[in-house]
C-alpha positions as CSV (number, residue, x, y, z in Angstrom):
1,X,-28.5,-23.6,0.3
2,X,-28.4,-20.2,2.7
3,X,-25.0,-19.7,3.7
4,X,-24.0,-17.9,6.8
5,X,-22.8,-14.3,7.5
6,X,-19.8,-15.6,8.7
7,X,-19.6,-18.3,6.0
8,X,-19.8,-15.2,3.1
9,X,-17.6,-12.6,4.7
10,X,-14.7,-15.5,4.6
11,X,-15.5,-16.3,1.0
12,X,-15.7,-12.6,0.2
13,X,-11.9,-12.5,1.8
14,X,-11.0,-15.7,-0.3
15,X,-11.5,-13.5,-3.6
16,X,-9.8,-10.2,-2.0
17,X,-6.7,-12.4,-1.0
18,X,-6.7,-14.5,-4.1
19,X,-7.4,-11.0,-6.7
20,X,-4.6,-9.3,-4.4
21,X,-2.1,-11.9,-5.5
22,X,-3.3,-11.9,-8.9
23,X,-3.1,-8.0,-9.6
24,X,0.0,-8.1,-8.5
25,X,1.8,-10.5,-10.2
26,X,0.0,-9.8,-13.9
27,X,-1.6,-6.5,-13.1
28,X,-5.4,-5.4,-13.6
29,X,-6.4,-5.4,-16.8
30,X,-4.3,-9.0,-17.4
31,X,-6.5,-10.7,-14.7
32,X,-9.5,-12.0,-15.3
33,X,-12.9,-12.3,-13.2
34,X,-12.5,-16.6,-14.2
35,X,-8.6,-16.4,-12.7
36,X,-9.5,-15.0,-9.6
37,X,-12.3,-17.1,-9.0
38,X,-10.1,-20.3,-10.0
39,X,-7.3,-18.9,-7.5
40,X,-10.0,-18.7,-4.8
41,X,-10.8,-22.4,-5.4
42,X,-14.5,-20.9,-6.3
43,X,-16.7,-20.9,-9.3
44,X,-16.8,-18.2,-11.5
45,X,-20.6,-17.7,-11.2
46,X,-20.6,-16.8,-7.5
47,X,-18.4,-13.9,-7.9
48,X,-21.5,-11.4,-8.4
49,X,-22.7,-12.3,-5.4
50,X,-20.1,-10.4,-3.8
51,X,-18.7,-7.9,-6.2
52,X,-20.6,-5.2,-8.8
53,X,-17.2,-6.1,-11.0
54,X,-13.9,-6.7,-11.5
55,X,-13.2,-2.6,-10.2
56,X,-15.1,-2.7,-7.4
57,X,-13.0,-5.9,-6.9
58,X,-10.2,-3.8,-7.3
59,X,-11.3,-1.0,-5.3
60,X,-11.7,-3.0,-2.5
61,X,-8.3,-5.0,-2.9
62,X,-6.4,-1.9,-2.7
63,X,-8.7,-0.6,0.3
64,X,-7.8,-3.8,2.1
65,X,-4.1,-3.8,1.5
66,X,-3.9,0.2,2.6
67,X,-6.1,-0.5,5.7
68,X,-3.9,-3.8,6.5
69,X,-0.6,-2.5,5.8
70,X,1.8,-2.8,8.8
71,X,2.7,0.4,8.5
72,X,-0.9,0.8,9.9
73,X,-1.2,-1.6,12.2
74,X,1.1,-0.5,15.3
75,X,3.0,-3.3,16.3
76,X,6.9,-2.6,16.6
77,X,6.3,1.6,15.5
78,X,3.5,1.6,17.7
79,X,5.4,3.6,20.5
80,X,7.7,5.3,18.0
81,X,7.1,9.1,17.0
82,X,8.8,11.7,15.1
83,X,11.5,10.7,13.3
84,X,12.0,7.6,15.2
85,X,9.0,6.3,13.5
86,X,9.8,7.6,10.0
87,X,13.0,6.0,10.1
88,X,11.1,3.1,11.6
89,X,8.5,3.0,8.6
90,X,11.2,3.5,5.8
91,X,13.1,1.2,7.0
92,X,10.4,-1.5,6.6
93,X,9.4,-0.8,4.0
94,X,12.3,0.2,1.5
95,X,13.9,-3.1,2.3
96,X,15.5,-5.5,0.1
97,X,12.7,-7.9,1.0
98,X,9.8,-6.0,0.3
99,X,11.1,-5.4,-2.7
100,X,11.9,-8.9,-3.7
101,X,8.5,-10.2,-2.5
102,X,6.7,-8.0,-5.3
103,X,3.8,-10.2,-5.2
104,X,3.2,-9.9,-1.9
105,X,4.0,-6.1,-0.5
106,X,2.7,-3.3,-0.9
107,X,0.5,-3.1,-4.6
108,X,0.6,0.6,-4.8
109,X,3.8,0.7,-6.6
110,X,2.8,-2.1,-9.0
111,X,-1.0,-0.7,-9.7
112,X,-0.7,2.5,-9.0
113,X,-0.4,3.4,-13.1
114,X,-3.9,1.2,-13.8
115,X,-5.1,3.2,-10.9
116,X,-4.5,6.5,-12.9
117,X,-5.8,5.3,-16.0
118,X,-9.0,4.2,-14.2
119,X,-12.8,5.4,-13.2
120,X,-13.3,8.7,-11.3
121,X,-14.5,6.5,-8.6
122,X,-12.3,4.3,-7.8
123,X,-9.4,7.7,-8.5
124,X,-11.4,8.7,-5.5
125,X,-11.4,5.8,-3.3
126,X,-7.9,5.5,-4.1
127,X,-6.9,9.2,-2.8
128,X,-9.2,8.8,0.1
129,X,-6.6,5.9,0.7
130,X,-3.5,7.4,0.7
131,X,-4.8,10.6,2.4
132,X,-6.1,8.5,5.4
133,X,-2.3,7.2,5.8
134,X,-0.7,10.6,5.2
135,X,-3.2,12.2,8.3
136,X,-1.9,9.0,10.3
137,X,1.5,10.0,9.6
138,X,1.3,13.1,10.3
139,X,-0.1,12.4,13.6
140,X,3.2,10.7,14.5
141,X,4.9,14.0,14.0
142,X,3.7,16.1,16.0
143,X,6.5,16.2,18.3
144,X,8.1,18.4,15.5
145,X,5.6,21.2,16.6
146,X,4.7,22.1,13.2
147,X,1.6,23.5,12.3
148,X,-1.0,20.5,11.1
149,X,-1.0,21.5,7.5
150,X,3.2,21.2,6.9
151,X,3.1,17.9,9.4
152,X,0.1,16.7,6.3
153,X,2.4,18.0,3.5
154,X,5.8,16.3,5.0
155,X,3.7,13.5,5.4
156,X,2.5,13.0,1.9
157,X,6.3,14.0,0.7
158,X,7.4,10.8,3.2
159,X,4.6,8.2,1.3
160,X,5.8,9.9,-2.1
161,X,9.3,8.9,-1.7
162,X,8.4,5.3,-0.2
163,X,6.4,4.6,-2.8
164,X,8.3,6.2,-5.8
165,X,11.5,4.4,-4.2
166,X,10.3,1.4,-4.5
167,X,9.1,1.4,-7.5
168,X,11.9,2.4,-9.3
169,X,14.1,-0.2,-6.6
170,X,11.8,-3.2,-8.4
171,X,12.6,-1.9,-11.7
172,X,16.3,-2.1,-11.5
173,X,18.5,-5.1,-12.4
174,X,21.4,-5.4,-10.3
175,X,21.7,-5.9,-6.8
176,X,24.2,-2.8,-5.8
177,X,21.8,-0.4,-7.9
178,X,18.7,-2.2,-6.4
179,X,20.2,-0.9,-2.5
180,X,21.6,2.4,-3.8
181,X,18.1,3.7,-4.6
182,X,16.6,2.0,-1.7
183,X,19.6,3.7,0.4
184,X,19.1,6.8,-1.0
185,X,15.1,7.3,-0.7
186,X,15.2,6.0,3.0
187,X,17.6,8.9,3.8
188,X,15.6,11.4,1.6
189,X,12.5,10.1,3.3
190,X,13.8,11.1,6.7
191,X,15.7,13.6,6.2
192,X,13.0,17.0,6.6
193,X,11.6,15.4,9.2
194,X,14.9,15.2,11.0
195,X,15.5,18.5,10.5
196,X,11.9,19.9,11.2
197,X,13.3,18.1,15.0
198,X,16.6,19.3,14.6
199,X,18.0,15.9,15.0
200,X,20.0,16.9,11.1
């Protein structure tokens, strides 16, 4: 049976979705080709169909969720620059409930480690990832009227601290340590670019 374009590019977004959840919650190298499939609702044997393997899987899963993030996507920062939209940003996403909703947020805070430990390639496709969002960001500052090369750098510092934030925020136990670091990297993610527009 020939099954339409549209037909596989849904099926092909049944396995990213359901591997997304997967990697998440139990991390790369703990799920299996035969979980993601069964999370899909699809038979492990048409998974080649649409994947090389399990790290182009991968590959693709973080792609998606970096491409998808709304942090990307305009919406409510859409007319925001500067450090308006920083602020904006942090505050999204070093909130209590991204961090609680581990499964379902951001993965680069959860896979970023199997990402290090993994093929040149998908290192690559990775980097290519976060550089993408870092030259978006820096786009959004140029009211600061810094050269492009310190907007990238204060860019990349801004993702650092979001990211590293968080994960240490999912790490912790208690509740008041839990918004202490996510207090504490929201102001430190803000706080050059406040003062590159003399707003400190």
């Amino acid at each position: 049976m020939r099954y339409s374009k549209e037909h596989k590019a849904q099926t092909h977004q049944r396995i990213v979705d359901a591997a997304s959840k997967l990697f998440r919650a139990k991390g790369y190298k703990a799920t299996g080709v035969d979980s993601v499939m069964a999370e899909a609702g699809l038979t492990a044997g048409g998974f080649y169909g649409h994947f090389e393997n399990k790290e182009d899987l991968f590959g693709q899963v973080m792609q998606y969720a970096l491409e998808t993030s709304p942090l990307r996507q305009g919406g409510e920062f859409a007319e925001l620059d500067g450090a308006d939209f920083v602020g904006a940003i942090a505050g999204f996403y070093l909130s209590e409930p991204h961090r609680d909703k581990a499964n379902e947020g951001c993965p680069i805070p959860a896979l970023s480690q199997e990402i290090s430990r993994s093929s040149q390639k998908m290192r690559r496709r990775f980097e290519e990832g976060i550089m993408r969002w870092s030259d978006e960001i820096a786009e959004r500052l140029e009211s600061s009227g810094l050269p492009l090369e310190e907007r990238r750098e204060m860019a990349l510092g801004v993702i650092a601290t979001l990211v590293g934030g968080m994960t240490l925020a999912r790490a912790f136990w208690t509740r008041d340590g839990v918004r202490s670091m996510l207090s504490a990297a929201s102001r430190q993610a803000t706080a050059r670019v406040k003062d590159a527009h003399g707003d400190g």
